[in-house]
Legacy VTK file of the C-alpha trace (Angstrom):
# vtk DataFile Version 3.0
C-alpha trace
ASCII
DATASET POLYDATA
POINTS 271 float
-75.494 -15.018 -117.259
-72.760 -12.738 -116.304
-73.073 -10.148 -113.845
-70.943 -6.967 -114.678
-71.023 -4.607 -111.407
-71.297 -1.505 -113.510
-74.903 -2.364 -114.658
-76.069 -2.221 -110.806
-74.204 0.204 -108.902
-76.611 -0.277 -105.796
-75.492 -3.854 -105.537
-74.619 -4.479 -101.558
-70.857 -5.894 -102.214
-71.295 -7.350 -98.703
-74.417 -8.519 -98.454
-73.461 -10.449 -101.809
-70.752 -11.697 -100.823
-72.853 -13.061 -97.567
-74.915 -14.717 -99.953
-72.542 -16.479 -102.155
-70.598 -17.753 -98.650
-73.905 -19.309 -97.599
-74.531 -20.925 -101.369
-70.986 -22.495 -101.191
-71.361 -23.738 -97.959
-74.717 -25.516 -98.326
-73.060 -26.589 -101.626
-70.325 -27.878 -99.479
-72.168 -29.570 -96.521
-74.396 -31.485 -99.453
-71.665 -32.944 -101.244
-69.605 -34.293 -97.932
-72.925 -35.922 -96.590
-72.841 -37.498 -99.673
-71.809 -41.176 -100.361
-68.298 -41.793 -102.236
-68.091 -44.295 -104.908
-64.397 -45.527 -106.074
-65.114 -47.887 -109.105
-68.717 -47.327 -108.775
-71.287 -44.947 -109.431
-73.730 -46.328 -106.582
-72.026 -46.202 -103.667
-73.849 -48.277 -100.990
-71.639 -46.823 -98.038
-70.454 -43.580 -97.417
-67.232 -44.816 -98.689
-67.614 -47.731 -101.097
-64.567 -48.985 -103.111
-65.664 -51.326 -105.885
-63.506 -54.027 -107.439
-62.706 -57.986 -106.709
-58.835 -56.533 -107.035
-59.194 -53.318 -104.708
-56.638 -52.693 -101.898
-56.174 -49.437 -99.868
-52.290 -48.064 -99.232
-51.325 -46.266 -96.499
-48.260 -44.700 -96.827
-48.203 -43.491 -93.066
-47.903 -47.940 -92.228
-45.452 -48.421 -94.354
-41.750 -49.860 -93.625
-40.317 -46.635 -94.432
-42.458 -44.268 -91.665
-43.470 -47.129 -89.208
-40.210 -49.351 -89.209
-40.819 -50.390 -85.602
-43.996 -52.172 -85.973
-43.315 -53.139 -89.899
-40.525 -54.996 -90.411
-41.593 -55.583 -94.122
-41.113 -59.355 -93.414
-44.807 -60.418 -91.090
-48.234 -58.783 -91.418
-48.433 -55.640 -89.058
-51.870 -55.597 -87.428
-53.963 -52.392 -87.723
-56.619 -51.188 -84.837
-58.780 -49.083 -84.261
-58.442 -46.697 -80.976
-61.243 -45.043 -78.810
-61.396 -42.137 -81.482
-62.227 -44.026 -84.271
-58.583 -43.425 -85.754
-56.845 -46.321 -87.147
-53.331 -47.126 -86.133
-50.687 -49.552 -86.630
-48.418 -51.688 -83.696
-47.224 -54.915 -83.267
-46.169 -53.750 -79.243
-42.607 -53.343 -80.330
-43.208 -50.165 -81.343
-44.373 -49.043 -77.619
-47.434 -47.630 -78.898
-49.290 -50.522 -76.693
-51.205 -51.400 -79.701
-51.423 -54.842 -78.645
-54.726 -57.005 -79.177
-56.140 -59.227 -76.606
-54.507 -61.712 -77.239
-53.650 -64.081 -74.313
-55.885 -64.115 -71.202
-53.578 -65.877 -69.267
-49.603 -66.508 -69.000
-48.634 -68.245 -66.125
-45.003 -69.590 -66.021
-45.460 -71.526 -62.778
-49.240 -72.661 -62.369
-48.889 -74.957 -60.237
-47.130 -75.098 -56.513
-43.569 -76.919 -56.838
-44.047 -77.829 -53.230
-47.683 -77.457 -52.206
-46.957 -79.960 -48.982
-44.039 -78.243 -47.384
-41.716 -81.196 -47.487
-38.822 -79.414 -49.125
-39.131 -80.898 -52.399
-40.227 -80.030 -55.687
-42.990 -82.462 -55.539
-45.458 -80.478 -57.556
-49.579 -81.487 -56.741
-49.768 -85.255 -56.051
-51.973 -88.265 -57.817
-51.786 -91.638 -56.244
-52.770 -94.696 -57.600
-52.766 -97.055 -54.547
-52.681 -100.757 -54.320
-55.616 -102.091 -55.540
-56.743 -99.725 -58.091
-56.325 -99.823 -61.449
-57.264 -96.777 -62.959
-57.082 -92.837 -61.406
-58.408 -89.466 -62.734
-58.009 -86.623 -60.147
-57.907 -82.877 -60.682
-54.464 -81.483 -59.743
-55.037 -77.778 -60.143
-57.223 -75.177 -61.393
-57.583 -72.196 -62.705
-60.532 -68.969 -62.899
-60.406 -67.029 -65.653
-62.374 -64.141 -67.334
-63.791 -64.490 -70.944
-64.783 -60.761 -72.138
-66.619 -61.673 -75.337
-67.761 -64.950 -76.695
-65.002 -66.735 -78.379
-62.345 -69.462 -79.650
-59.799 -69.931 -76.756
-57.066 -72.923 -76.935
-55.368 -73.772 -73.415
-51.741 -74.702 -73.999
-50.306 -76.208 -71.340
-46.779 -77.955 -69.898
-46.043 -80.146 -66.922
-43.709 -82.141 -65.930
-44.260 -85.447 -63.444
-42.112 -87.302 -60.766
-43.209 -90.674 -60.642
-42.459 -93.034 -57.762
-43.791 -96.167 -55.990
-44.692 -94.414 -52.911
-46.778 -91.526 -51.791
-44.848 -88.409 -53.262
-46.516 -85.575 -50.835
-45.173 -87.224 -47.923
-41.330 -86.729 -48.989
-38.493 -88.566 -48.648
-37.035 -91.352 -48.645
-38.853 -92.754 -52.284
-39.719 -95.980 -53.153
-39.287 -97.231 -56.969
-42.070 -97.700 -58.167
-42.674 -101.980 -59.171
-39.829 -103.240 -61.093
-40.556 -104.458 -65.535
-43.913 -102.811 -64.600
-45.615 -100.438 -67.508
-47.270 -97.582 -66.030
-49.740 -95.154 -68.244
-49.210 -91.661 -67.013
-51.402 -88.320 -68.888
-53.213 -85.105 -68.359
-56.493 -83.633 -69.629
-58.553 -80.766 -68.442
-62.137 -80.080 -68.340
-64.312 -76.519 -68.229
-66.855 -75.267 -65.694
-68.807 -73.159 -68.359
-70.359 -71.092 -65.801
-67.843 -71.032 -62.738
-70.499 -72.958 -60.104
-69.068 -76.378 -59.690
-67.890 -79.423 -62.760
-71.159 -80.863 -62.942
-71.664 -84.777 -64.778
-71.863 -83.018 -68.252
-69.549 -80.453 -68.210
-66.833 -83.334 -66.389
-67.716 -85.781 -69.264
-66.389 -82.949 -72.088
-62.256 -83.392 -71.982
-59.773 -81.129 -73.525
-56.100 -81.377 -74.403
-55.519 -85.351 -73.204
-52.118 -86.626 -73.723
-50.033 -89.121 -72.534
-46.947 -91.335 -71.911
-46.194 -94.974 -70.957
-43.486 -95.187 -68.518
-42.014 -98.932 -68.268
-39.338 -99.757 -65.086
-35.966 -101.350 -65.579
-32.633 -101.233 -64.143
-30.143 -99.047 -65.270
-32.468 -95.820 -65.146
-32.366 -92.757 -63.723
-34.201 -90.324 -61.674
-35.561 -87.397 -62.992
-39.486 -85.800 -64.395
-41.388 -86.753 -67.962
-42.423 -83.971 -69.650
-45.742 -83.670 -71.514
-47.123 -80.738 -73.119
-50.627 -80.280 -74.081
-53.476 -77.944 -76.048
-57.160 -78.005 -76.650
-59.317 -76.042 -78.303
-63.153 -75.175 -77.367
-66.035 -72.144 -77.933
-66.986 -70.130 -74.539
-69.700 -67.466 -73.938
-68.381 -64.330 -72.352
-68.426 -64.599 -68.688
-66.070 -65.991 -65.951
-64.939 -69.915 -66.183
-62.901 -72.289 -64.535
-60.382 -74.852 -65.958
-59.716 -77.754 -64.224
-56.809 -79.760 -65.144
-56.687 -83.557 -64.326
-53.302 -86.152 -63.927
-54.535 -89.696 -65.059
-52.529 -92.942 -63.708
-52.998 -96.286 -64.847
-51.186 -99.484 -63.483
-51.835 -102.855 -62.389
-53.761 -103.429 -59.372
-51.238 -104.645 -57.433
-48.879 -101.592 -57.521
-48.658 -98.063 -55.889
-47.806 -95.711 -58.119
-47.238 -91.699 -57.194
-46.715 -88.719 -59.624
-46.005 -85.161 -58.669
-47.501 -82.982 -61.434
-45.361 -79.717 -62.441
-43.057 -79.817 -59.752
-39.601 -78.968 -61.777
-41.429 -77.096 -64.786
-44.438 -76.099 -65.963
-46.496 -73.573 -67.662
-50.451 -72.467 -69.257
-51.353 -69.708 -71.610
-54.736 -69.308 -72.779
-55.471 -67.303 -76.177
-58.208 -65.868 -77.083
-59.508 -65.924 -80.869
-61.443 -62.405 -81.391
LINES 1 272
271 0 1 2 3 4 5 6 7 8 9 10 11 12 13 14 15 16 17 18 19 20 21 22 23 24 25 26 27 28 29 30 31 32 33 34 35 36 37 38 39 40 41 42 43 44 45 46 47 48 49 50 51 52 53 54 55 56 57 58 59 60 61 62 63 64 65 66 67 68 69 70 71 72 73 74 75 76 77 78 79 80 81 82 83 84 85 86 87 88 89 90 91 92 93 94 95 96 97 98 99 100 101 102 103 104 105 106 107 108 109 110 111 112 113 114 115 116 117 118 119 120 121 122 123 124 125 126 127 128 129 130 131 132 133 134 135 136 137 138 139 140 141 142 143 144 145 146 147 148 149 150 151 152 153 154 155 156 157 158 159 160 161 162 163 164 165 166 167 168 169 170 171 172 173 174 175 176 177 178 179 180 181 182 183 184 185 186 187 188 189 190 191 192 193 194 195 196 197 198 199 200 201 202 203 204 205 206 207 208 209 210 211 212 213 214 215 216 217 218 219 220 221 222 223 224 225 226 227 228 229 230 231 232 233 234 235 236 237 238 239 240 241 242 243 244 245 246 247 248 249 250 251 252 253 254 255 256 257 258 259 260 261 262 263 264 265 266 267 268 269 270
């Protein structure tokens, strides 16, 4: 039907105009409550995109307008901020758009000369006369887990190996002559921060090694070993305990200094 204002010249122009405002927007506030379908007619969210081939383009992330934190080459993460908005940034960009990522970073974990002797002699292990095989914790480390996750503990040390007790300074002794030494690392995780009991102690992460044989002609100076383990923690606050390993023959002393020239841990998280 069309309405001609001629046949009803007592029509209220605004109360009619009142009325169509309110039909438009209830017409208006239905359809937006509504759920969108792209490629589908039953859209099961309010927006639904249907399709095994779908993709979504932003043209705001894009090398052109965000060159700083798309360099066109590497995937540029997308996040979400406390609005709800979604946003782009690698860091570079300064936006601080930066996901948590790496719990810890420490250059220089552990004390280069925890004794005071005026050496770099890093945390000592001895493996005295008589004994054959020794596992002692050299450092540790707390750390806070926010969510239940993946981490991997990637670590670097480097150890000074002589035949006499290394905390006490010098003068050194070599360590016994055409003897081979077995020399590693590992590190174990108090779950729940309240002491390594028998179980958690028994679980090992990240063990590597080297076999360090004496002759003449060599030098003095630190092996290297670098190391990384991966393991599932609950959310909470745990501590790492890292471990130096020394294995000889009974009837040699054998000292390392752990990280005493170089070393390093990062720990990632996997959210």
């Amino acid at each position: 039907m069309i309405l001609y204002l001629s046949d009803y010249t007592d029509i209220n122009i605004n109360k009619f105009m009142r009325t169509t405002q309110l039909l438009y927007l209830l017409f208006f506030t239905a359809w937006c409550s509504a759920q969108v379908g792209i490629g589908t007619t039953n859209p099961q969210q309010s927006l639904h995109i249907a399709g095994a081939d779908s993709t979504i383009r932003f043209d705001t992330f894009n090398t052109t307008n965000s060159p700083l934190d798309n360099n066109g080459v590497d995937l540029a993460p997308v996040f979400v901020h406390g609005k709800g908005d979604l946003v782009i940034g690698n860091g570079s960009g300064g936006n601080g758009n930066v996901p948590l990522n790496f719990l810890i970073v420490d250059t220089n974990f552990i004390p280069d000369d925890p004794y005071g002797v005026g050496y770099n002699t890093g945390k000592v292990v001895n493996n005295g006369i008589g004994e054959n095989h020794v596992e002692e914790f050299y450092r540790t480390k707390t750390f806070v887990l926010p969510q239940s996750a993946m981490i991997e503990v990637k670590f670097g040390v480097t150890m000074m190996i002589q035949g006499s007790d290394i905390s006490l300074g010098p003068p050194f002794s070599d360590v016994t002559y055409d003897a081979s030494i077995k020399i590693g690392t590992f590190f174990c995780i108090d779950v729940d921060n309240d002491g390594l009991d028998a179980s958690e102690r028994a679980k090992i992460y990240g063990i590597n090694g080297q076999y360090y044989e004496t002759q003449y002609g060599g030098i003095t100076g630190y092996s290297y070993l670098n190391c990384q383990g991966y393991l599932e923690l609950p959310a909470g606050t745990h501590r790492i305990y890292f471990f130096g390993v020394i294995t000889d023959d009974n009837a040699n002393y054998t000292s390392v200094g752990y990280g005493g020239a170089m070393d390093y841990l990062k720990i990632r998280i996997y959210n």
